[in-house]
N, C-alpha and C positions, 0 to 999 in steps of 0.2 A: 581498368581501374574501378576501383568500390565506385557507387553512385550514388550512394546515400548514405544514410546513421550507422556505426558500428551496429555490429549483430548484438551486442548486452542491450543496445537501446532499442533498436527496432523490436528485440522481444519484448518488450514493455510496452510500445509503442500504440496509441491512440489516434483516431481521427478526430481533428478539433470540431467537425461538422456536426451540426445537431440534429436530431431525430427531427422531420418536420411532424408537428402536430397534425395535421391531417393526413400522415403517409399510408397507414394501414385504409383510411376511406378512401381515398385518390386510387390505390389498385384494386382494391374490393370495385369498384365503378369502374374503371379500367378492363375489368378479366371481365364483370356481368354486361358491359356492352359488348365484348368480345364474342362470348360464349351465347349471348342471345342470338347472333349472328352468323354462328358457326352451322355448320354441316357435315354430315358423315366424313370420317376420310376415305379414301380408293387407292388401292394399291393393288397397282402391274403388274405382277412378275414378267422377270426380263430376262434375256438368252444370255448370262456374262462366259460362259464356257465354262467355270467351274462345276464340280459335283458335289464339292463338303460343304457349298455354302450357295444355299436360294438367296437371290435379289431381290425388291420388288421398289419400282419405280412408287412413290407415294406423293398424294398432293392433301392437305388436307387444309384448315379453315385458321387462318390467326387473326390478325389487330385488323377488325374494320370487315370481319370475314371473308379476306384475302386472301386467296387459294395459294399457302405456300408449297413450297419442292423439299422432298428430299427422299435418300435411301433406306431402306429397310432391309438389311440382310438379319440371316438364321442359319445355327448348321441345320444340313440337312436332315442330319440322322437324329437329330435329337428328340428327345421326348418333351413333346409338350403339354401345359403351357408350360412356357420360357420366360424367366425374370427378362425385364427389356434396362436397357441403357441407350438414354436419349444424350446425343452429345451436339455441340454448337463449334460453327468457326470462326477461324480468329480473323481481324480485318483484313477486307479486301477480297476475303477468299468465300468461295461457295462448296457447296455441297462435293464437289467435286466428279469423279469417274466412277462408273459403278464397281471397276477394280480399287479402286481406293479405297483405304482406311476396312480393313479386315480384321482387324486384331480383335474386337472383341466379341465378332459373330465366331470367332475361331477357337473362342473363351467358352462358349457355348449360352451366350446372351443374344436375342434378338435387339438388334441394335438400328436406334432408326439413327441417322445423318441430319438433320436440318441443314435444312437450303438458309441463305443469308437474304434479305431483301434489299435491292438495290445495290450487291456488292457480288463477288464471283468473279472478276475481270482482273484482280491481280496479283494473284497467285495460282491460284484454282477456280471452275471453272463454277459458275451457277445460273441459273436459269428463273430464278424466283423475281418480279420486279421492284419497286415501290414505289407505292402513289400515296401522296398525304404529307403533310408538313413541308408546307411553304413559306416564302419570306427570303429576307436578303439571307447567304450562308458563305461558309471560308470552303473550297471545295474539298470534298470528304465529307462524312456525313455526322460527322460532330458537333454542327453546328445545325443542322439541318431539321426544321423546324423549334427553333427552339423559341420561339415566339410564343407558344403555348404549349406548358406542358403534358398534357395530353394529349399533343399531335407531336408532341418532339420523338426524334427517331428511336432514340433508346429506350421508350415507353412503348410504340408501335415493336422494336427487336423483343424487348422482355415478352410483350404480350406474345408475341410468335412463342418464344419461349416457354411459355406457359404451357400453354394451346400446345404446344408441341408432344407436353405428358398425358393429356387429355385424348390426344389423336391415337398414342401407342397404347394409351389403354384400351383403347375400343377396336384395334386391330387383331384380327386372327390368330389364335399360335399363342398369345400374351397373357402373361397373370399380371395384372393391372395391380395387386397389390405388391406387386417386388419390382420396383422402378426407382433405379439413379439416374444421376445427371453428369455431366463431365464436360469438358471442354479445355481449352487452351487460351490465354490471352484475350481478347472480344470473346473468345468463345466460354471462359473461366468466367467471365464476367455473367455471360446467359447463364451456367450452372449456377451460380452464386444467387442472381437473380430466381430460378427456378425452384431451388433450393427454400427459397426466401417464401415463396408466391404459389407455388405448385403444393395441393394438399395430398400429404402422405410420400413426399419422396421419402424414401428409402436410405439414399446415400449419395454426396459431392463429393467430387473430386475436379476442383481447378488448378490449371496449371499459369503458372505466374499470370495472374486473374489481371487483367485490365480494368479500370473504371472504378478504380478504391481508393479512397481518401483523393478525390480529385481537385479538391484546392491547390493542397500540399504538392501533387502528382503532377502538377500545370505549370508548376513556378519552378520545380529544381533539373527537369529535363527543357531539352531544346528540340529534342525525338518527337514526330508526327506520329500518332495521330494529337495524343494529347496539346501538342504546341498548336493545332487549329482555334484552339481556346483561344490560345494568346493572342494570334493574331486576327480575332474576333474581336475581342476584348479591347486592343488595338486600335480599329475601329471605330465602334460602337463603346465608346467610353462611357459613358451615362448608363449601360445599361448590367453592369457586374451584380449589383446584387439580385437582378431578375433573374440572370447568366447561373447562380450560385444558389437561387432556388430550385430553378429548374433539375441542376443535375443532384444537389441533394436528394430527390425520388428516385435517382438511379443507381448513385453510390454503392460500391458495393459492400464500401466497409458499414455504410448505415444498413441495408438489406440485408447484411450477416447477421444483425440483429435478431433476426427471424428466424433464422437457421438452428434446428433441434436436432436435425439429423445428422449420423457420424459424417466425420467430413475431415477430409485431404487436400493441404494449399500447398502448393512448392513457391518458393522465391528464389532468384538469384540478385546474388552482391552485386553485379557488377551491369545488371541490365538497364539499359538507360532509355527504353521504350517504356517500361511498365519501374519504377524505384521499385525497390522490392518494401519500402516503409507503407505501400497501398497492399498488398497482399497481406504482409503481417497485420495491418489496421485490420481487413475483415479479418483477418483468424482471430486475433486479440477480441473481437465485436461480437464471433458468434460464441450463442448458451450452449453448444453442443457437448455433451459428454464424453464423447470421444471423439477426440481432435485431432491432426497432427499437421506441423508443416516440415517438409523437407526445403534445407537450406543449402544453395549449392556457390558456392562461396566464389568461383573460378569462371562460373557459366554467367553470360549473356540473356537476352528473351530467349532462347532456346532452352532454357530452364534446365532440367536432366532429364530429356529427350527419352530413349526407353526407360529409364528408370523413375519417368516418374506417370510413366504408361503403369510399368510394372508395378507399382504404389497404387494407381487407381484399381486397376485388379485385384489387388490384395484386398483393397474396400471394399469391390461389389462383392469377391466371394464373401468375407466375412457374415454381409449383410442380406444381401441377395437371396443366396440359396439354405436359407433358412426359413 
């Protein structure tokens, strides 16, 4: 069944959340503690048994200069340097196999993987940990420091995020100025974030983006992650409009704000993890020029699966290899 506003409304569609006044100083301070703390990244190469495509185990420096995980594949043959695409995962899930996720080193993109911090355990597999952001929490990581926004989780994930484009520009093989972002659900939300915060992306592509218009996103699904809010909330009665500053810095329909670069959002009707009225709110949100969202009127969080692989590739070629 739909799970949200007819499709005439949701393209109109707005988030009631307001820009916080201090949102562009809060990350600017955010990414310069980050980056004051950072370090080289180092990358492995590892034996996956392939030949059309090098791995390399990667750790590099995010929130707090936390040695995050992730994969860096390339074709082999290719000539470089190589535009990169940094992509993020969706909750629960980590970095994954280093057989995993090939499609766009096979695209002919050095493509790094971000490790997840404190998640990888369920679905796919991650190895990154997280330390920081304490206090009482609903389990999942939702709630998880959200005592202070700058030690709340999604602030610590974004900065990964960031750090993430910073890492792949300074690796081997790479033209640091041809770099997208992408992702899927938590992972949509890091592009969007990246997107947002990351100087000189190139080009987004998220896929039915988690973490957009999250008032809205909290109250009409009953679907976790987002219901960890409610049953926070729950709780901790007294403390909603803290609750509601807090994640306004994360938001991704307010961070769409920020977004200049071409950009690709899919939604589905009928997804009842992510409404698809959060994914339209950021596309509606960002200034970008050229925009699009694919609407998939039948599908679930599983969005349109290769087809809207096949959408985000159409973006990086346009933008990338130019």
């Amino acid at each position: 069944m739909f799970t949200d506003l007819p499709v005439e409304l949701l393209r109109k569609h707005r988030t009631s959340v307001e820009v916080p006044e201090d949102l562009d100083d809060f990350w600017s301070a955010r990414l310069t503690e980050a980056r004051a703390l950072a370090e080289p990244p180092e990358a492995t190469e590892v034996d996956t048994g392939l030949t059309a495509i090098r791995t390399w185990d990667v750790r590099f420096s995010g929130w707090g200069g936390q040695r995050i995980a992730g994969w860096l594949r390339a074709p082999a043959a290719a000539e470089e340097p190589l535009p990169a695409i940094v992509e993020y995962v969706g909750y629960g899930g980590g970095r994954g196999a280093a057989l995993d996720n090939l499609a766009f080193a096979a695209a002919g993109y050095a493509h790094l993987m971000m490790d997840t911090r404190g998640q990888g355990s369920g679905w796919s597999a991650g190895i990154t940990p997280d330390s920081g952001g304490t206090g009482p929490e609903v389990p999942g990581v939702m709630t998880r420091g959200i005592d202070d926004p700058a030690q709340y989780y999604y602030t610590r994930f974004f900065t990964d995020a960031v750090l993430a484009v910073d890492a792949v520009r300074a690796l081997p093989g790479v033209d640091g100025s041809r770099v997208g972002v992408t992702g899927g659900s938590q992972g949509g939300a890091g592009a969007l974030a990246a997107g947002a915060l990351a100087e000189d992306v190139r080009a987004v592509a998220a896929r039915v983006p988690f973490l957009c218009d999250i008032p809205r996103s909290m109250t009409i699904t009953d679907a976790r992650p987002f219901h960890e809010l409610v049953d926070y909330l729950a709780v901790h009665r007294d403390r909603a409009d803290h609750v509601l500053g807090v994640l306004a810095r994360i938001d991704g329909a307010v961070l769409a704000s920020r977004i200049t670069a071409p950009l690709v959002i899919s939604a589905a009707l009928m997804d009842a993890i992510v409404p698809p009225s959060g994914p339209f709110a950021a596309f509606n949100a960002a200034p970008s020029e050229r925009k699009e969202i694919l609407v998939h009127p039948y599908n679930g969080h599983e969005g349109g699966g290769a087809e809207d692989i096949a959408a985000a590739l159409r973006l990086f070629a346009a933008e990338l290899r130019r």
